[in-house]
N, C-alpha and C positions, 0 to 999 in steps of 0.2 A: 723341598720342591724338586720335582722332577726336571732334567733335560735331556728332550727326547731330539735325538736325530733322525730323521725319518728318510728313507732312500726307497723310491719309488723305480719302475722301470721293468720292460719286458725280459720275458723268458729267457736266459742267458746271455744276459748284460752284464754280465760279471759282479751284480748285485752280491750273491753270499760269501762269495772269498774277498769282494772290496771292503764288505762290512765287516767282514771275522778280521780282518787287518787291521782295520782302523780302530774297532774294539779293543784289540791288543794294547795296543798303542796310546791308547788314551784313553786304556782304563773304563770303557763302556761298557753296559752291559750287551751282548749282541744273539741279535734272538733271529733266526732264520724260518720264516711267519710259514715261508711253501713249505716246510715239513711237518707243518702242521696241517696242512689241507693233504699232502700227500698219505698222511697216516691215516687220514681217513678215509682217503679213497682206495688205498691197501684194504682197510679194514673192511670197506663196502665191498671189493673183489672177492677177500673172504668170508665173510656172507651171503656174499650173491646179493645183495644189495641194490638195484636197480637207483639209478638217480630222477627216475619216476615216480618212483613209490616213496613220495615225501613222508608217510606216516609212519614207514620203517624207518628213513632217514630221521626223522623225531625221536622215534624210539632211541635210536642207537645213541643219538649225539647223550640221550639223557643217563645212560649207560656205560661209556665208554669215560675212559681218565686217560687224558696225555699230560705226563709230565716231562720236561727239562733240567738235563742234569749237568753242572756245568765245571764237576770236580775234577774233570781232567784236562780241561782250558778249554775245553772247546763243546759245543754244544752236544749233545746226545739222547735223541727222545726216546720215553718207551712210550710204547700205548699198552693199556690192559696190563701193565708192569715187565712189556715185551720188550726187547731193544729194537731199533730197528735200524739201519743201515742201508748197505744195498738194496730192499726192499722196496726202500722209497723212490728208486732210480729204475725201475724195470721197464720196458715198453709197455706193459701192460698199466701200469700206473699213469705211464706219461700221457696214454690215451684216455684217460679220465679225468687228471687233476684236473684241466679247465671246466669239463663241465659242473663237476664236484663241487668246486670253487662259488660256482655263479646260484647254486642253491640257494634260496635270503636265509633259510635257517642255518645252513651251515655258516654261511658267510656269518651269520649276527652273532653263534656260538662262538668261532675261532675272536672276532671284535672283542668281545667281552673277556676272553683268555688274554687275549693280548696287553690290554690295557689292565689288567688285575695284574699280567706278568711286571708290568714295567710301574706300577705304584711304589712311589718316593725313592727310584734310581735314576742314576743316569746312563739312558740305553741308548742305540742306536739298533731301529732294526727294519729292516727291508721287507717288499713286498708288492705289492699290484698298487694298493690303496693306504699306504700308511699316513701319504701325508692329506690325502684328501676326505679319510674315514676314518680311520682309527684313530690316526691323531692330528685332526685340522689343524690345531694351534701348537706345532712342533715347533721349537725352536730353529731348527735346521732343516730342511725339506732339501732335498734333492735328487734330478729325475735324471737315472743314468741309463743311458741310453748307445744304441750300433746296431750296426746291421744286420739282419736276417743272418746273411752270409758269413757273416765274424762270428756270431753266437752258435752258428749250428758248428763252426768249428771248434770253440773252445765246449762246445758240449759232447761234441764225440771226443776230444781229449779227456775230458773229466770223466766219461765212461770208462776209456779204458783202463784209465788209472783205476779206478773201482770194479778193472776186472768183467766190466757188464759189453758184452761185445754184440750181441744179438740186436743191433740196429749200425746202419750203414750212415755215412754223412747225409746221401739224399732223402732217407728217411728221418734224420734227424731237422734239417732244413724244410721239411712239407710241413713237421710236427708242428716246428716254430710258427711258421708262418698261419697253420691252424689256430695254434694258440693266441698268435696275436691278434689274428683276427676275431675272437671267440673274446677272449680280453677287452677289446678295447669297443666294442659291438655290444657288449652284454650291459643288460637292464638293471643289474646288481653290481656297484662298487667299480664300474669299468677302470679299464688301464686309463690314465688321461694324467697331464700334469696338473701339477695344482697352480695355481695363478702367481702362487709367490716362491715357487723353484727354481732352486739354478740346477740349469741342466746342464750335463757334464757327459759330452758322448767320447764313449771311450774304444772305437771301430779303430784308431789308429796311437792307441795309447797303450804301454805297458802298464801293467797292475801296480807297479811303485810308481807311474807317474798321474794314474787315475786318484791311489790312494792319497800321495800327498796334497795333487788336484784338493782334494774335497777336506783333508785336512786342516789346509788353511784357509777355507771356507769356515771351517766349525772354531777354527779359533780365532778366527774376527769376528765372530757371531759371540764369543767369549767375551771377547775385551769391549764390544762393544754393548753387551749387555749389564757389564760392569758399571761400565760409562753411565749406560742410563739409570742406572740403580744411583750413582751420585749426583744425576742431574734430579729425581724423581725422588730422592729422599729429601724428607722437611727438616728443619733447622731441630736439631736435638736440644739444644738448650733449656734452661725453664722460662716461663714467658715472662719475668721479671727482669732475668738478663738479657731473653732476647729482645723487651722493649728499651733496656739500658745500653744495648751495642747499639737497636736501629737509633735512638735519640742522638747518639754521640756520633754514627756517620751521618744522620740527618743536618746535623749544625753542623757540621764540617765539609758538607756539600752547599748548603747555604750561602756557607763564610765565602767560598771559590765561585762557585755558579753566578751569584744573584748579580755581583759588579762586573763579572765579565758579560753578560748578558741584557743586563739594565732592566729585567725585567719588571714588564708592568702587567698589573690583574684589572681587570674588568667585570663588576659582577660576582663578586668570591663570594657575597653573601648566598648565591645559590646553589653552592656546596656546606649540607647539612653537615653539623657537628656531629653527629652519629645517627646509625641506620645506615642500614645497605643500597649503596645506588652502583650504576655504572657510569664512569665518563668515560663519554667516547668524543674523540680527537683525530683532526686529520694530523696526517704522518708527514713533514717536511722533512726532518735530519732526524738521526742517531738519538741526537742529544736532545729530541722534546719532550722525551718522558722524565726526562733529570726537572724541564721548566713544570710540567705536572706537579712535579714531587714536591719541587721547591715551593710551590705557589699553593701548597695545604700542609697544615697543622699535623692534619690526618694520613694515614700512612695511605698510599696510593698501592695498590696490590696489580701491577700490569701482569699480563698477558705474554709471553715473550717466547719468540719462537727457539726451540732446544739446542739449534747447532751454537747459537751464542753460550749457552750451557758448555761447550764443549771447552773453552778456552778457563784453565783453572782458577786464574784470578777474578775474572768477570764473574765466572761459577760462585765465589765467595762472597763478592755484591750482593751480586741478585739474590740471593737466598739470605741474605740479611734482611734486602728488604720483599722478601715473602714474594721473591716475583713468581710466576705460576708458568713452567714448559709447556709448549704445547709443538705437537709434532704434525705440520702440516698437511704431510703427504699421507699420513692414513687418518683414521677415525678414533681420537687421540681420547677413549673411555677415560684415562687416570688425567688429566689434563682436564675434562669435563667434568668430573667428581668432583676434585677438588677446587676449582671453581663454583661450583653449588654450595659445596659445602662452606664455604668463605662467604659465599652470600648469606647463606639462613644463621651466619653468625655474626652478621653485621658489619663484612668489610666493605670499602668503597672500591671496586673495580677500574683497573683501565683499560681500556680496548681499543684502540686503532683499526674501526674497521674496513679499511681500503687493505689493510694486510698487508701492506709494505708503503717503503717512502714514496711517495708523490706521485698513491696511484691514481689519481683522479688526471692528472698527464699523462696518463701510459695508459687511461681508458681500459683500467682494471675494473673487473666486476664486482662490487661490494661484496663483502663477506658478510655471511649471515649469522657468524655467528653471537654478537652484542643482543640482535635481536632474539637470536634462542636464547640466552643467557638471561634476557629483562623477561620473556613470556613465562618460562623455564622457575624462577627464582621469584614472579610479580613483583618487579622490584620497581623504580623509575629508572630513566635515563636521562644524564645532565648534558646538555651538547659544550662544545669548548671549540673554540674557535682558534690554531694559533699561526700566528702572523709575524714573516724577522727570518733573516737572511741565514741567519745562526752562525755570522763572522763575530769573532773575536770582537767585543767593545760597541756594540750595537744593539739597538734598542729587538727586544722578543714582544711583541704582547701576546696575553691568554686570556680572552672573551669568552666566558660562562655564560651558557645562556639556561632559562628557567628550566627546572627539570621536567622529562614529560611522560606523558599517563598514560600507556599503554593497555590499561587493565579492560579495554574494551577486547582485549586479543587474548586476556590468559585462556591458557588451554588447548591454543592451537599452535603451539609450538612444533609440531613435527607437522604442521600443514606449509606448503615450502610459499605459495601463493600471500601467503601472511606473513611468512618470513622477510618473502622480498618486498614486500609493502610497510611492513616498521622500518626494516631497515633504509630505506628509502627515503621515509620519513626523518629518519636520525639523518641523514646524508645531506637529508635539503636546509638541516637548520644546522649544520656545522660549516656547510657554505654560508647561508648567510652569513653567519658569526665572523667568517674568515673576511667576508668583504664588509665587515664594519670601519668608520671611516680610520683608518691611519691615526 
């Protein structure tokens, strides 16, 4: 599996020497995307190739071969089996690559090179649109960014290093500002951040402190994709031992829980011996999903938000007893799967849908998602009611109430109006439940 680091950002933001660094350095692979749009707008000059005449520009792209060659550290394209170098840097080039760029055809050919370049490495490579086209779902996105005025200078330095002297600072500084505007205006792939970037403006930063800047950006993006790779992996075990561990903490949680607790059930018969339900529960303390657990036979499969995952030993709990991450703050697809999938295989769910402790005080807005989950899976839903201070040697009760039938709603599970109407429904009979008498 690939990881892509993807570095977005305008014309002389120190995009291709931040990324040929980092590359070095961490072993990436690093691919500089404008030399690839440059070669072709080389290529159009030598042609006479008008960026008008789309059906030349068709012809050619089917024609032409740019390869990368990368056996002397560092990147080197040919085009047509050409090398190309200072070519790529000329004034005359510099006055075309935007528009070149903003072609859809060209734009959709270099896409398709790009992402064929970077199948099953680990790349970092920069560009206009890397993290928002080429590769949405980059592990690392970030949009590097300075000013007009800082960019036209380190690009007349990078001239002359290259020996290319035929443009002044002020004609490099009108170019930029062309460009950007051409960039971030255009109909096709514009400049823009992607919504989940960290931007890193580098107008007042040295190139070692931009590079390490973003460095340890990609290595907590490392460790913490580790992390969730152990929070999102399922119990390896075979399911003989792993019903033989969960039985032996289950009565070992029993033997502790049940006398400090005193707890009493209410109603247990209307949790089925087998077959897929959900119980949903309002959320008092920490410890109500331990009286859930306790108060059935059957193993209780909660719901359970990921940062608890993050602490190691709780991590070894929970995945004994099958609890299920789920990651709040986005749209948690592996979280949702496997939840489905525990339903059409006959687990019994738990869900707490006010989504945290004692939101129905804090005038939190139910969650919908018990209710996606029963329309989602046609499952039932058992209300549970629970009641108790959750101090030491004090009575807990847990009020089950009849399970209910939602199957008037399967199929409108992605309609939200029906969402917040089951849910609504579960909400009004886990209050009652809660105000049963004492």
């Amino acid at each position: 599996m690939s990881f892509i680091v993807a570095v977005d950002g305008p014309a002389g933001s120190g995009k291709g020497t931040v990324t040929k660094l980092i590359g070095d350095k961490l072993k990436l692979v690093t691919f500089d995307t404008g030399a690839m749009y440059r070669a072709i707008s080389y290529h159009m000059l030598q042609e006479k190739i008008s960026v008008d005449d789309i059906e030349s520009v068709k012809k050619m792209l089917d024609e032409i071969d740019i390869k990368l060659d990368f056996s002397t550290g560092s990147q080197v394209l040919f085009l047509n089996g050409q090398k190309l170098v200072t070519e790529l840097r000329t004034k005359e080039v510099n006055e075309i690559v935007s528009p070149v760029s903003h072609i859809p055809e060209v734009r959709a050919a270099m896409v398709k090179l790009q992402r064929k370049l970077a199948e099953g490495q680990n790349v970092i490579m920069e560009g206009r649109d890397i993290g928002t086209a080429v590769f949405p779902n980059a592990a690392v996105k970030i949009y590097l960014d300075a000013s007009a005025e800082e960019r036209a200078k380190r690009r007349l330095k990078q001239n002359l290093e290259n020996n290319i002297t035929n443009m002044s600072y002020e004609e490099i500084l009108e170019s930029i500002n062309k460009r950007d505007e051409n960039d971030k205006n255009s109909d096709i792939s514009p400049l823009r951040k992607a919504d989940d970037a960290i931007v890193v403006d580098s107008s007042n930063l040295t190139i070692d402190q931009v590079t390490d800047k973003i460095i340890k950006i990609i290595n907590d993006k490392k460790k913490m994709i580790k992390l969730e790779k152990k929070i999102y992996s399922e119990m390896p075990e075979s399911a003989f031992k792993h019903a033989t561990l969960w039985s032996i903490k289950h009565a070992m949680l029993l033997f502790f829980y049940w006398p400090v607790y005193r707890l009493k059930v209410v109603n247990k018969q209307y949790v089925p011996k087998d077959g897929a339900y959900i119980i949903c529960a309002n959320h008092l303390n920490m410890l109500d999903a331990l009286a859930v657990v306790c108060s059935n036979k059957r193993k209780v499969r909660f719901l359970c938000k990921d940062e608890i995952f993050k602490n190691k030993i709780l991590r070894g709990v929970l995945k004994t007893a099958d609890t299920i991450p789920i990651n709040r703050e986005k749209n948690d697809i592996e979280s949702m799967k496997r939840t489905i999938k525990g339903l059409k295989n006959g687990d019994l769910l738990g869900i707490f849908p006010e989504g945290t402790r004692r939101g129905l005080e804090k005038n939190v807005k139910v969650k919908n998602g018990a209710a996606f989950f029963a329309l989602k899976s046609k499952v039932k839903v058992i209300p549970l009611g629970i009641q108790g201070s959750f101090k030491p040697f004090t009575k807990v009760k847990l009020v089950y109430g009849e399970p209910l039938d939602f199957s008037e709603y399967y199929g409108k599970e992605k309609d939200k109006e029906t969402l917040d109407k089951v849910s609504d429904i579960i909400m009004d009979n886990i209050i009652m439940l809660t105000n049963k008498e004492k």
